[in-house]
Biopython code that builds the backbone (N, CA, C, O; Angstrom):
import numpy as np
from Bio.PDB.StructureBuilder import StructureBuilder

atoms = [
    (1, "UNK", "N", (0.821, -1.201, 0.000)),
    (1, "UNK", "CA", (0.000, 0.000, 0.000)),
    (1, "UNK", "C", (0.858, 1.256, 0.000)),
    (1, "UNK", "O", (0.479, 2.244, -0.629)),
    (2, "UNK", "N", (2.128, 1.256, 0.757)),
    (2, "UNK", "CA", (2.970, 1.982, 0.805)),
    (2, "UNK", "C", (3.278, 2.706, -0.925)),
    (2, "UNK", "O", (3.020, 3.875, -1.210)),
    (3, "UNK", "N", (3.687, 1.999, -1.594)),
    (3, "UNK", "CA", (3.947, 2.056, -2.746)),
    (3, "UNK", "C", (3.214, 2.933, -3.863)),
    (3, "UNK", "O", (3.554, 3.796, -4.672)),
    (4, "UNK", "N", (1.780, 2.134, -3.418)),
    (4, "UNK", "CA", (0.407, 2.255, -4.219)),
    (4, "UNK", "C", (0.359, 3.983, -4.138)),
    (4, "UNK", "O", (0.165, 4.741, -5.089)),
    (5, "UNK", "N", (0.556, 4.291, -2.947)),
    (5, "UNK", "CA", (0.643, 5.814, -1.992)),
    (5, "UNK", "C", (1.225, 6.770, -2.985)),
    (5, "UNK", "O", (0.768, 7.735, -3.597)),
    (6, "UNK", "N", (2.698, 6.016, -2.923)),
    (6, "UNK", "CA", (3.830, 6.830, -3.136)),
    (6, "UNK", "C", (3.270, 6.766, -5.039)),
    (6, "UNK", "O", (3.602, 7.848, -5.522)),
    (7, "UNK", "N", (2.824, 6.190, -5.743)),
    (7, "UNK", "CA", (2.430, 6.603, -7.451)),
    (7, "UNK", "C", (1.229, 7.166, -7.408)),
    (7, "UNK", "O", (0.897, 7.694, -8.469)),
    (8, "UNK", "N", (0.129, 7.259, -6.150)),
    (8, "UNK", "CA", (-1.035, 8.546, -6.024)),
    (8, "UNK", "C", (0.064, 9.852, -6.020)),
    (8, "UNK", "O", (0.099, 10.574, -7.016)),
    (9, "UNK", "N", (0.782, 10.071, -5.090)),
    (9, "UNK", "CA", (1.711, 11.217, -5.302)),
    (9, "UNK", "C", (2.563, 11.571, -6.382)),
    (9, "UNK", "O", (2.741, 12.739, -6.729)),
    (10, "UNK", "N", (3.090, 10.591, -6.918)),
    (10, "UNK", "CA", (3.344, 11.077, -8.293)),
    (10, "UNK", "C", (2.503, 11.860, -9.524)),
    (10, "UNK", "O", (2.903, 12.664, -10.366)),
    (11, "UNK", "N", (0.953, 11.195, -9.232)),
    (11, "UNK", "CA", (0.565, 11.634, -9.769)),
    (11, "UNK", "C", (-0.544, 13.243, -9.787)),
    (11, "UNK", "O", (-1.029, 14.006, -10.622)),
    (12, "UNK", "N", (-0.500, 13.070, -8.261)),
    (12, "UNK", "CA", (-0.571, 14.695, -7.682)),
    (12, "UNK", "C", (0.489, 15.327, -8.235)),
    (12, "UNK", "O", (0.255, 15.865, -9.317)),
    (13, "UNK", "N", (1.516, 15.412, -7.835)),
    (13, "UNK", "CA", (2.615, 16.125, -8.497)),
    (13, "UNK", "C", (2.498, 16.437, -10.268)),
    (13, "UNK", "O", (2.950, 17.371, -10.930)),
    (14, "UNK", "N", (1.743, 15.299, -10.653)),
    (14, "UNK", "CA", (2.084, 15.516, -11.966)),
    (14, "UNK", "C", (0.909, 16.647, -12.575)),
    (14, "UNK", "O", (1.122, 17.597, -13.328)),
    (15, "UNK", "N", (-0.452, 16.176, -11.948)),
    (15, "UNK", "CA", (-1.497, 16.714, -11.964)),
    (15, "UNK", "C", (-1.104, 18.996, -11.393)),
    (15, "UNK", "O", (-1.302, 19.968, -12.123)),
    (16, "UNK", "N", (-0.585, 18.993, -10.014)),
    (16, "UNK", "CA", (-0.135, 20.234, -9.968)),
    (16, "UNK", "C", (1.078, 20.718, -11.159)),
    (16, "UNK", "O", (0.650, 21.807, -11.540)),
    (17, "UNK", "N", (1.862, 20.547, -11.620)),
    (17, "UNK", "CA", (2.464, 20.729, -12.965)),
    (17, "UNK", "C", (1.580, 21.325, -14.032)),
    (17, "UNK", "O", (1.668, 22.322, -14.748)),
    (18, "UNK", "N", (0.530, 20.176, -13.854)),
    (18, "UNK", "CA", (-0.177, 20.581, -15.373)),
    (18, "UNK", "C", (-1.146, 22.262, -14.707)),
    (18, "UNK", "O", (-1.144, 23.335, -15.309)),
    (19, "UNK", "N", (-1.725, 22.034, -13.624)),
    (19, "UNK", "CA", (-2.531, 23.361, -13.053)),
    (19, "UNK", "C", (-1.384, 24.753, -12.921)),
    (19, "UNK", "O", (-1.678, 25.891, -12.557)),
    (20, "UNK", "N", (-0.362, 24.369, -13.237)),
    (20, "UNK", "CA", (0.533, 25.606, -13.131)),
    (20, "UNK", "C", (0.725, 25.956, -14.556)),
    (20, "UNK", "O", (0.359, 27.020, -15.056)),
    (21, "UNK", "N", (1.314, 25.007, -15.167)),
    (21, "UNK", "CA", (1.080, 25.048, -16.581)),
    (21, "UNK", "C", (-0.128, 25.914, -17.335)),
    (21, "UNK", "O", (-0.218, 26.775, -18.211)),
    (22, "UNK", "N", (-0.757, 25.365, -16.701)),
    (22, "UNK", "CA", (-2.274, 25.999, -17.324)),
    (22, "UNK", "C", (-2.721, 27.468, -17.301)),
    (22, "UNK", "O", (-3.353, 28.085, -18.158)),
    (23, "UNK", "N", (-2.020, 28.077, -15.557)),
    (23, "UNK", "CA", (-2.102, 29.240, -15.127)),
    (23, "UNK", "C", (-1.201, 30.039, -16.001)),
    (23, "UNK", "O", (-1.540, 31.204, -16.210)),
    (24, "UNK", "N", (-0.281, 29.665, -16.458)),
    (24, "UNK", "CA", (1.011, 30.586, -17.090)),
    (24, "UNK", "C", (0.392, 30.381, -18.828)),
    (24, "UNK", "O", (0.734, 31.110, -19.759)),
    (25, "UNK", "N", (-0.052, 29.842, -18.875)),
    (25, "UNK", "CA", (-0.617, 29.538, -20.675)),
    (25, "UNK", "C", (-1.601, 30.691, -20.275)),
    (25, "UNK", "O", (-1.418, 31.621, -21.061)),
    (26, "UNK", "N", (-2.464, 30.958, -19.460)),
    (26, "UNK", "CA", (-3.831, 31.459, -19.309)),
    (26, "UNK", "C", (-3.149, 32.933, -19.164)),
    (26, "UNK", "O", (-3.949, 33.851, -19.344)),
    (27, "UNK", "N", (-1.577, 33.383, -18.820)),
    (27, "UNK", "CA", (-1.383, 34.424, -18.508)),
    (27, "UNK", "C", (-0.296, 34.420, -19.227)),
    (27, "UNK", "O", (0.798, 34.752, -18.769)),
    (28, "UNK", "N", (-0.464, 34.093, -20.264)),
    (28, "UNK", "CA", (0.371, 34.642, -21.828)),
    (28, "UNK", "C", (1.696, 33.999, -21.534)),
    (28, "UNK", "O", (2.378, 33.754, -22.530)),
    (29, "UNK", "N", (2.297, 33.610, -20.119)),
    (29, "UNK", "CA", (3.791, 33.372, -19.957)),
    (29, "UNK", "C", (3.966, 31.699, -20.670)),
    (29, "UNK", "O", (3.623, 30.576, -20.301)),
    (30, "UNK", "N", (4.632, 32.214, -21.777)),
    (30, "UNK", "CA", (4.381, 31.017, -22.605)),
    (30, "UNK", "C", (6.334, 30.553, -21.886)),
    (30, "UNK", "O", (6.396, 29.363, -21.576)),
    (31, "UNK", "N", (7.545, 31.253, -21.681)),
    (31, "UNK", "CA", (8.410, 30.937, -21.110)),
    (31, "UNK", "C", (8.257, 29.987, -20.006)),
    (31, "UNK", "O", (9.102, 29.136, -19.729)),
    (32, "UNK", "N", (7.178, 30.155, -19.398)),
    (32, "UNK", "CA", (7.077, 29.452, -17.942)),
    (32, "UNK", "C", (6.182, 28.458, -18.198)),
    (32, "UNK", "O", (5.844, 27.916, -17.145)),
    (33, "UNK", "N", (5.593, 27.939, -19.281)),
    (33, "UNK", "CA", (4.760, 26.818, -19.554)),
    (33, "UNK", "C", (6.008, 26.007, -20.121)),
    (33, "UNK", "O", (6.209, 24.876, -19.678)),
    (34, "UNK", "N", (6.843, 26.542, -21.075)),
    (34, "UNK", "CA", (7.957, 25.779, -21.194)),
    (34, "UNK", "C", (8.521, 24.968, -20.554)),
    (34, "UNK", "O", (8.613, 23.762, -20.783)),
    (35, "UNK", "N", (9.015, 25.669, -19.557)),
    (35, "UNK", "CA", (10.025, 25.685, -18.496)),
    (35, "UNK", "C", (9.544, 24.266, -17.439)),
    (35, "UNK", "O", (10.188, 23.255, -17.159)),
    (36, "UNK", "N", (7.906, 24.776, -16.949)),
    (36, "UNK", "CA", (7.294, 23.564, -16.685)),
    (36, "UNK", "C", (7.063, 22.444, -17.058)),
    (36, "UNK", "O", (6.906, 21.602, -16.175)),
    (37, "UNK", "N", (6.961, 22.038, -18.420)),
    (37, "UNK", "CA", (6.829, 21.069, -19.031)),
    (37, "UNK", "C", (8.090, 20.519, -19.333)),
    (37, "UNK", "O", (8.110, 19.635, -20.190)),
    (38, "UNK", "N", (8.977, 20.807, -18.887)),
    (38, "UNK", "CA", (10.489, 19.872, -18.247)),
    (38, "UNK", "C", (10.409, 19.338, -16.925)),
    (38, "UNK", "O", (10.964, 18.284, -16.616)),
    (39, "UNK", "N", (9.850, 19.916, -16.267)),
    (39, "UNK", "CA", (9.499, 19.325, -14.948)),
    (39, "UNK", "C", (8.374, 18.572, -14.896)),
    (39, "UNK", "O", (8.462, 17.855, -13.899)),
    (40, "UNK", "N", (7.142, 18.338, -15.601)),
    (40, "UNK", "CA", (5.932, 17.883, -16.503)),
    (40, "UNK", "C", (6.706, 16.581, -16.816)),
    (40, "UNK", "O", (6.570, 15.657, -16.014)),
    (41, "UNK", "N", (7.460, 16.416, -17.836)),
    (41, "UNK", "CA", (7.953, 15.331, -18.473)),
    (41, "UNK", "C", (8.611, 14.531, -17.704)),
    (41, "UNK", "O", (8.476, 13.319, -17.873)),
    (42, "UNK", "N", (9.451, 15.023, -16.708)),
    (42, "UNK", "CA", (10.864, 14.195, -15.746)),
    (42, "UNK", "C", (9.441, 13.460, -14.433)),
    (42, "UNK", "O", (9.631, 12.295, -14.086)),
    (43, "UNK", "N", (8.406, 14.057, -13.947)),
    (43, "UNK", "CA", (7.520, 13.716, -13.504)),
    (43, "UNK", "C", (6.958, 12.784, -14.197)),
    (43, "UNK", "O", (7.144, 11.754, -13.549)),
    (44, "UNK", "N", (6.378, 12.541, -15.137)),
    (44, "UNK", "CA", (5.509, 11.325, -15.873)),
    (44, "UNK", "C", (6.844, 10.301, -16.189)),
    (44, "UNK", "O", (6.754, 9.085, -16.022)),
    (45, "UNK", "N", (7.609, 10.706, -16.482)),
    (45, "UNK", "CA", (8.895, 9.402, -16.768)),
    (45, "UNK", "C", (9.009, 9.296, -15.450)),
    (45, "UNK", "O", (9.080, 8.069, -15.514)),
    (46, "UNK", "N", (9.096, 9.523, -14.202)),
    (46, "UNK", "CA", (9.413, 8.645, -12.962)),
    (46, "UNK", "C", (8.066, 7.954, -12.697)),
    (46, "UNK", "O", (7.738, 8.018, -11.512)),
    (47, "UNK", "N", (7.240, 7.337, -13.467)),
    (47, "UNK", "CA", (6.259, 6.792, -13.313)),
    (47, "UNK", "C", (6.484, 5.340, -14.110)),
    (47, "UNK", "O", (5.801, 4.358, -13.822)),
    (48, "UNK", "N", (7.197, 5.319, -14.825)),
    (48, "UNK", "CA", (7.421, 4.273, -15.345)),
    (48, "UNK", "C", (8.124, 3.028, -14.348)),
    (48, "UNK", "O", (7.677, 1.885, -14.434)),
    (49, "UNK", "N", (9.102, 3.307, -13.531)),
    (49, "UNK", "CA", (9.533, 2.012, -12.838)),
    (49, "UNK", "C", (8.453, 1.697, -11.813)),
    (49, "UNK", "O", (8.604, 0.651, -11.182)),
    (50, "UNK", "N", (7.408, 2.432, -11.560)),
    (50, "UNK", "CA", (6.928, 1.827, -10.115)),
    (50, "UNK", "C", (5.419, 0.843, -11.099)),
    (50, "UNK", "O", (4.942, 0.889, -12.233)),
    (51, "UNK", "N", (5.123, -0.071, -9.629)),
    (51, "UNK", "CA", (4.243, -1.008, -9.734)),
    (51, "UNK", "C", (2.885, -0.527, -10.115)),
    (51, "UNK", "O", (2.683, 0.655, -9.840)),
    (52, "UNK", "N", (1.816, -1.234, -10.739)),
    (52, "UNK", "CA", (0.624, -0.721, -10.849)),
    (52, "UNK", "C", (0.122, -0.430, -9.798)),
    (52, "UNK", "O", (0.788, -0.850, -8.853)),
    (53, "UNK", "N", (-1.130, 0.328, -9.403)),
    (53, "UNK", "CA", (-2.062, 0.669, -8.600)),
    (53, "UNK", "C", (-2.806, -0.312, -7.988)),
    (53, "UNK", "O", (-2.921, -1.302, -8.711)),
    (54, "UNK", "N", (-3.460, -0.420, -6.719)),
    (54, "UNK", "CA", (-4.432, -1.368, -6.352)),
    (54, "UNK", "C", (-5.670, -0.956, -6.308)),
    (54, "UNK", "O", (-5.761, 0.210, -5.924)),
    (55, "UNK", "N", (-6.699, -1.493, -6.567)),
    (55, "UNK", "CA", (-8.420, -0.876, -6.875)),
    (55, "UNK", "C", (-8.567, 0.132, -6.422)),
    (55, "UNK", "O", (-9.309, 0.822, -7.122)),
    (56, "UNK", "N", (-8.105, 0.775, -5.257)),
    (56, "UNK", "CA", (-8.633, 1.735, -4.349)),
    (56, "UNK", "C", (-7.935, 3.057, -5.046)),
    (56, "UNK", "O", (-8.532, 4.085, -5.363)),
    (57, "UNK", "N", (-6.474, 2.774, -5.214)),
    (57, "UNK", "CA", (-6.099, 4.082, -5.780)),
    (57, "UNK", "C", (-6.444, 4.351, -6.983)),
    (57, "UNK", "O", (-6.302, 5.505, -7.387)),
    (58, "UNK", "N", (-7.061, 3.185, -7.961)),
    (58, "UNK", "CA", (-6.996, 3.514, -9.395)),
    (58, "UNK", "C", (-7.867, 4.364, -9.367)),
    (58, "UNK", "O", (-7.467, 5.344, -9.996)),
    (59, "UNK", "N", (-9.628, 4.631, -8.654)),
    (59, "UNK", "CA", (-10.244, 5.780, -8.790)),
    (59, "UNK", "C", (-9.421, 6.912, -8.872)),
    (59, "UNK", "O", (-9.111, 7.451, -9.935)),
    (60, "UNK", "N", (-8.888, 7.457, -7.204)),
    (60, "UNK", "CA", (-7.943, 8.023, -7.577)),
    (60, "UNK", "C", (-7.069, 8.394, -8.625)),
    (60, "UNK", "O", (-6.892, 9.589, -8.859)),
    (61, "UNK", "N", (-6.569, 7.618, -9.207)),
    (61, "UNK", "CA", (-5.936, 8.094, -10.593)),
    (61, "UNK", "C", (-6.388, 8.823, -11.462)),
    (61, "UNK", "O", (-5.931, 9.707, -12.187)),
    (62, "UNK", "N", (-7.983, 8.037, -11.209)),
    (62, "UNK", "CA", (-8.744, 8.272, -12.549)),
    (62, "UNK", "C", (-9.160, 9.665, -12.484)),
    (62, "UNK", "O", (-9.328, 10.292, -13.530)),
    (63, "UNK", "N", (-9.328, 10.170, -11.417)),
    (63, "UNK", "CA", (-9.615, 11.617, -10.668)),
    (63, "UNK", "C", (-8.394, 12.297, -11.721)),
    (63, "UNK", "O", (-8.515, 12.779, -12.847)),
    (64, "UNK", "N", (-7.326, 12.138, -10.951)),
    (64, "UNK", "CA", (-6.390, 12.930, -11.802)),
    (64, "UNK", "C", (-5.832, 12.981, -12.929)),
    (64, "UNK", "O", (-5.191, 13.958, -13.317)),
    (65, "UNK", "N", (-6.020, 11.885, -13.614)),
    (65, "UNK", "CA", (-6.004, 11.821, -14.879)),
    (65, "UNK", "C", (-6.811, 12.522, -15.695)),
    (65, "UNK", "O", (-6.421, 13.249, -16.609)),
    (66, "UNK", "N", (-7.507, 12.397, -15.504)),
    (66, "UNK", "CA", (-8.815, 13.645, -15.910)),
    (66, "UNK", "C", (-8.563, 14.936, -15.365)),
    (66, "UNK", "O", (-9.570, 15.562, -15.695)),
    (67, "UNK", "N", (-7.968, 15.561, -14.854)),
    (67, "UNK", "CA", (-8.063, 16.810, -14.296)),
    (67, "UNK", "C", (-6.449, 17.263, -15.164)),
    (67, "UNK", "O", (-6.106, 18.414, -15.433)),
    (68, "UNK", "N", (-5.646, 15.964, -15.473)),
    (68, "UNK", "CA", (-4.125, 16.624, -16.481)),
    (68, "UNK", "C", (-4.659, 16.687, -17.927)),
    (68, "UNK", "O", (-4.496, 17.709, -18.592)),
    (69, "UNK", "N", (-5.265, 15.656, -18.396)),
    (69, "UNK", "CA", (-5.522, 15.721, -19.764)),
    (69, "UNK", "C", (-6.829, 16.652, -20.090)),
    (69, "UNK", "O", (-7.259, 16.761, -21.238)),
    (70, "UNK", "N", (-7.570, 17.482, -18.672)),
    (70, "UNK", "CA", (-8.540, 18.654, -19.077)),
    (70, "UNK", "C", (-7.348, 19.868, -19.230)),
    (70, "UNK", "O", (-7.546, 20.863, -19.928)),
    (71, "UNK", "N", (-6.031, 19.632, -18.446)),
    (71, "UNK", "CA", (-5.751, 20.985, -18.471)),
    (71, "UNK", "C", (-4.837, 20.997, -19.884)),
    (71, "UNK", "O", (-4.555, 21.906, -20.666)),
    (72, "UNK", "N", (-4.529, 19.667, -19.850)),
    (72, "UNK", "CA", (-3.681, 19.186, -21.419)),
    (72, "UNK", "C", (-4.449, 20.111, -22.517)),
    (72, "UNK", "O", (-3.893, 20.934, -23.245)),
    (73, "UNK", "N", (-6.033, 19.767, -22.485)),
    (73, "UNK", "CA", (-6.783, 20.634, -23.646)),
    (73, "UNK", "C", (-6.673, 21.993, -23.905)),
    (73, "UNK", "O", (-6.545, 22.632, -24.949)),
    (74, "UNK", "N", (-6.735, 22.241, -22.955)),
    (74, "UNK", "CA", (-6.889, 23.564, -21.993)),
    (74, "UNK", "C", (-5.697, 24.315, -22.551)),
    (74, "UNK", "O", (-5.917, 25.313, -23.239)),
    (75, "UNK", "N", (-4.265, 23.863, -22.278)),
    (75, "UNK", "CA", (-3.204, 25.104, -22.437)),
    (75, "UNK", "C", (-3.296, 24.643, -24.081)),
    (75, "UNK", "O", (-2.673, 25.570, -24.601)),
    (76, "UNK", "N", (-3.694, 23.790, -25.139)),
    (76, "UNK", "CA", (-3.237, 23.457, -26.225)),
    (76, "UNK", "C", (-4.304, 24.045, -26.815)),
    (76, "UNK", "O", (-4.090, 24.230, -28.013)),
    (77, "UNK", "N", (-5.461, 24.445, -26.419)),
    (77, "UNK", "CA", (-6.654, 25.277, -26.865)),
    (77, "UNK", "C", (-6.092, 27.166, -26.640)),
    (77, "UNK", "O", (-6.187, 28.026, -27.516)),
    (78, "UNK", "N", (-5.533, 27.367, -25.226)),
    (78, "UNK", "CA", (-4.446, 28.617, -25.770)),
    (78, "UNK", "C", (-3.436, 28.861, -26.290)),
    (78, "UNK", "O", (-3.209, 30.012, -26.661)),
    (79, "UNK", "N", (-2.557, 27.879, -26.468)),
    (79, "UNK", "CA", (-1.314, 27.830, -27.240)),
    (79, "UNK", "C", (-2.155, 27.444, -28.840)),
    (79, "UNK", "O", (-1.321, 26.662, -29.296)),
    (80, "UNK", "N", (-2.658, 27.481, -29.326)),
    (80, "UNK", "CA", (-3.134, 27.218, -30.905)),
    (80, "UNK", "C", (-2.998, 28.746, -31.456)),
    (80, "UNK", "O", (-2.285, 29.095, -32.397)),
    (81, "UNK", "N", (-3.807, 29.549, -30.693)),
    (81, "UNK", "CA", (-3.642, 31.081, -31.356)),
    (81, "UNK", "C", (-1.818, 31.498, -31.699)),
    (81, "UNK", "O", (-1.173, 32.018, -32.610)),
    (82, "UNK", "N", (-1.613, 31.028, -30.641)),
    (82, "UNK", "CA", (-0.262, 31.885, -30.098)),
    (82, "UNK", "C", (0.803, 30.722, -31.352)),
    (82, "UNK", "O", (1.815, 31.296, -31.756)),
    (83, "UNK", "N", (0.663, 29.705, -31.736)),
    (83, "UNK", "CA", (1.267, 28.701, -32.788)),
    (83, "UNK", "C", (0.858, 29.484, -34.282)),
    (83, "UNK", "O", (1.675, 29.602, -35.194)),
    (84, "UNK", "N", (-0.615, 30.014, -34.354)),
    (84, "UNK", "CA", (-0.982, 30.439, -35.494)),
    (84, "UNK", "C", (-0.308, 31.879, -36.332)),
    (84, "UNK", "O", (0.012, 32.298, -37.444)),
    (85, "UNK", "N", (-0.364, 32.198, -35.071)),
    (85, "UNK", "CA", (0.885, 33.835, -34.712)),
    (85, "UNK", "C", (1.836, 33.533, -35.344)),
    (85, "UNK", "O", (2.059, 33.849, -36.513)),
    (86, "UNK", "N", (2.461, 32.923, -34.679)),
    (86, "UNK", "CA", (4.075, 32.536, -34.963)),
    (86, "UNK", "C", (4.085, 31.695, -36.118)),
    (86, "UNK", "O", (5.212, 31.667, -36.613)),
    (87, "UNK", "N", (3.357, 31.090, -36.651)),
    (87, "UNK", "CA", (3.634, 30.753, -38.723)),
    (87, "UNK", "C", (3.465, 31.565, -39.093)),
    (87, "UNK", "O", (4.414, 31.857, -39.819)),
    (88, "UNK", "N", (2.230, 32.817, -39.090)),
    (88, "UNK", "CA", (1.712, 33.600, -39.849)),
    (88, "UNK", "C", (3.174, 34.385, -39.644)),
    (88, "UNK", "O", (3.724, 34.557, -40.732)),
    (89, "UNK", "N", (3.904, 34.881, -38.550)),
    (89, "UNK", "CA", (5.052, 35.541, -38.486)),
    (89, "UNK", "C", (6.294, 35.440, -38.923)),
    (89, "UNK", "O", (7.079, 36.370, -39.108)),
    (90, "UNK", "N", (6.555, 33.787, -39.164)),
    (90, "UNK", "CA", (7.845, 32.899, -40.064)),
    (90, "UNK", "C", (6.959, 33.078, -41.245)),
    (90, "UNK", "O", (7.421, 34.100, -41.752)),
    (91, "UNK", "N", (5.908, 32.673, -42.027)),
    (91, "UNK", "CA", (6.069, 33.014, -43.338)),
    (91, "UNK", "C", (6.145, 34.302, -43.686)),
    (91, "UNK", "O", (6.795, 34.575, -44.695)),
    (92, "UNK", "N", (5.455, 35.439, -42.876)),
    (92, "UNK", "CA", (5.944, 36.694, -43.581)),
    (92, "UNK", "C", (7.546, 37.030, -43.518)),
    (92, "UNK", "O", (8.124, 37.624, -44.428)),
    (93, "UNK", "N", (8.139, 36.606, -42.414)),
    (93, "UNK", "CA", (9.687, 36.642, -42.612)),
    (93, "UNK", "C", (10.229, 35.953, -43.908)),
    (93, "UNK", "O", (11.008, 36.610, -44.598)),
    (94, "UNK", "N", (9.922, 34.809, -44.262)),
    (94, "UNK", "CA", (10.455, 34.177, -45.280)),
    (94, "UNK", "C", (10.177, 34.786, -46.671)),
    (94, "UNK", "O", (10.841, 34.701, -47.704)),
    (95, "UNK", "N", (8.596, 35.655, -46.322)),
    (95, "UNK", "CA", (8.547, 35.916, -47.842)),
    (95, "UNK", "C", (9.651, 37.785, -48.316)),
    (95, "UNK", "O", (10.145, 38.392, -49.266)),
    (96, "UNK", "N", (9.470, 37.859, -47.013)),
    (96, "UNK", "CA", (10.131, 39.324, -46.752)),
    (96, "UNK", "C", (11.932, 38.859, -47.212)),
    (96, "UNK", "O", (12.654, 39.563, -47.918)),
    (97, "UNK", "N", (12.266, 37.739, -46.693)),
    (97, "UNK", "CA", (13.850, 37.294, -47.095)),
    (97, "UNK", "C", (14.300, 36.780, -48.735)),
    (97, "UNK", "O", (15.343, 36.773, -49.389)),
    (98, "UNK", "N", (12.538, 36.272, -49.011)),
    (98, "UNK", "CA", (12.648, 36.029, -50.880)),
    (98, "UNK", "C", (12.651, 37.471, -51.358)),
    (98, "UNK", "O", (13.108, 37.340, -52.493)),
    (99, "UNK", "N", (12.538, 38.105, -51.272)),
    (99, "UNK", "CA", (11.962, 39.258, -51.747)),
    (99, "UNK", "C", (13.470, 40.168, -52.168)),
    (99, "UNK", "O", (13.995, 40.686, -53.153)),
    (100, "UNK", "N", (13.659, 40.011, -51.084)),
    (100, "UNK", "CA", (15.552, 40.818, -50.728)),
    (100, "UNK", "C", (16.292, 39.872, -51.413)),
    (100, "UNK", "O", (17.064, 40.433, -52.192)),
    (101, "UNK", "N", (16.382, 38.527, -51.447)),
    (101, "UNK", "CA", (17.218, 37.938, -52.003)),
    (101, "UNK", "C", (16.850, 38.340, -53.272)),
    (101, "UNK", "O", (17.803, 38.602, -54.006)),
    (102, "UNK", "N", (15.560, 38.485, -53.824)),
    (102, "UNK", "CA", (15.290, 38.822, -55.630)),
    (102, "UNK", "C", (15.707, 39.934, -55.826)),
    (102, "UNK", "O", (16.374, 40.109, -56.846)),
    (103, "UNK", "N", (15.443, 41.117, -54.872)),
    (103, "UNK", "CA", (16.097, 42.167, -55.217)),
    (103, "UNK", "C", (17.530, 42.274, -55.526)),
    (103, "UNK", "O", (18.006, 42.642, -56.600)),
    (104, "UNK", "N", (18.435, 41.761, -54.019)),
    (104, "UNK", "CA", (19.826, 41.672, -54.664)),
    (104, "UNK", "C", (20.698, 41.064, -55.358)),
    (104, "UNK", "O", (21.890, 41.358, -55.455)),
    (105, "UNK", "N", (19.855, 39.766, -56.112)),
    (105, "UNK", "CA", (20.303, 39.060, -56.989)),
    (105, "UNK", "C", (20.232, 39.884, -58.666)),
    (105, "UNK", "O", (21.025, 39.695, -59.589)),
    (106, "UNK", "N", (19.113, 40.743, -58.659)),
    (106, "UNK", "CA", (19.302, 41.314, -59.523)),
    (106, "UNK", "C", (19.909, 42.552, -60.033)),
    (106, "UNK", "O", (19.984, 42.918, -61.206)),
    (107, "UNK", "N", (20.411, 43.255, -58.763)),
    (107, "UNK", "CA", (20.847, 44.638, -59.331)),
    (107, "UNK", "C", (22.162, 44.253, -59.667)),
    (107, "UNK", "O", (22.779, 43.216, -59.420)),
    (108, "UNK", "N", (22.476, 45.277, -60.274)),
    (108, "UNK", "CA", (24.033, 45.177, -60.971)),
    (108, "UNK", "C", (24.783, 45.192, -59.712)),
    (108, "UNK", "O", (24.354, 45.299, -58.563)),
    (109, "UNK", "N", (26.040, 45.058, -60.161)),
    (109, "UNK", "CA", (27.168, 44.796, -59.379)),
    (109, "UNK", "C", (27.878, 46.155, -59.143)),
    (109, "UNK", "O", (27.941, 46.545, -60.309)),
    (110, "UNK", "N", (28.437, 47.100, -58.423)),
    (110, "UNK", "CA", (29.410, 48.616, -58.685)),
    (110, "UNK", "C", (30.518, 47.941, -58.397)),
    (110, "UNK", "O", (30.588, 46.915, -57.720)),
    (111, "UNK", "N", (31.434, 48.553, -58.943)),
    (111, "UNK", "CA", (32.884, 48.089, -58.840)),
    (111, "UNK", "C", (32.938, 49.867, -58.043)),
    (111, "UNK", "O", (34.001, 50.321, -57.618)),
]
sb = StructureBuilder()
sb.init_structure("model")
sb.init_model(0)
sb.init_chain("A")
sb.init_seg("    ")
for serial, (resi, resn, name, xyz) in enumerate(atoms, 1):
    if name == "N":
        sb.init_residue(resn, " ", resi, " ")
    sb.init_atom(name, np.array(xyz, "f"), 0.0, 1.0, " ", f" {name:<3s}", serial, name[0])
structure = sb.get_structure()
């Protein structure tokens, strides 16, 4: 049971990650959703060596599992604008860099 305990807490931990995550997506700090989701990831990979759950905690799980993959939606429903931004912003750079390259490919040369 000890055990069973100690991967409910993992997955609290993992679950607060994602609610912080969520807060910093919700408040534009897209640096600090980053930043979290290194600590996000090293959290769900220490989940891999431990034992499964026993009936009692799996509700539990199921609680929080649902409450990471709502907030999962959640920051990827505000990060979509902020992704759409940033192509719309690399292709106008790229077309702005064809443009200059056509220009200075064509003017003459001054000695």
């Amino acid at each position: 049971m000890a055990e069973s305990s100690s991967i409910v807490h993992h997955y609290q931990q993992i679950a607060e990650i994602s609610g912080q995550m969520l807060k910093m997506a919700q408040a534009n700090d897209w640096d600090a959703v980053v930043a979290l989701s290194q600590q996000y990831f090293a959290a769900v990979e220490s989940l891999r060596p431990l034992q499964p759950l026993d009936t009692d905690d799996r509700l539990v799980r199921k609680s929080l599992l649902s409450k990471i993959l709502n907030d999962d939606a959640r920051i990827r429903n505000l990060a979509a604008p902020e992704m759409a931004r940033l192509g719309a912003l690399l292709g106008a750079m790229k077309r702005h860099q064809n443009v200059l390259e056509a220009y200075c490919n064509n003017t003459p040369e001054r000695h």
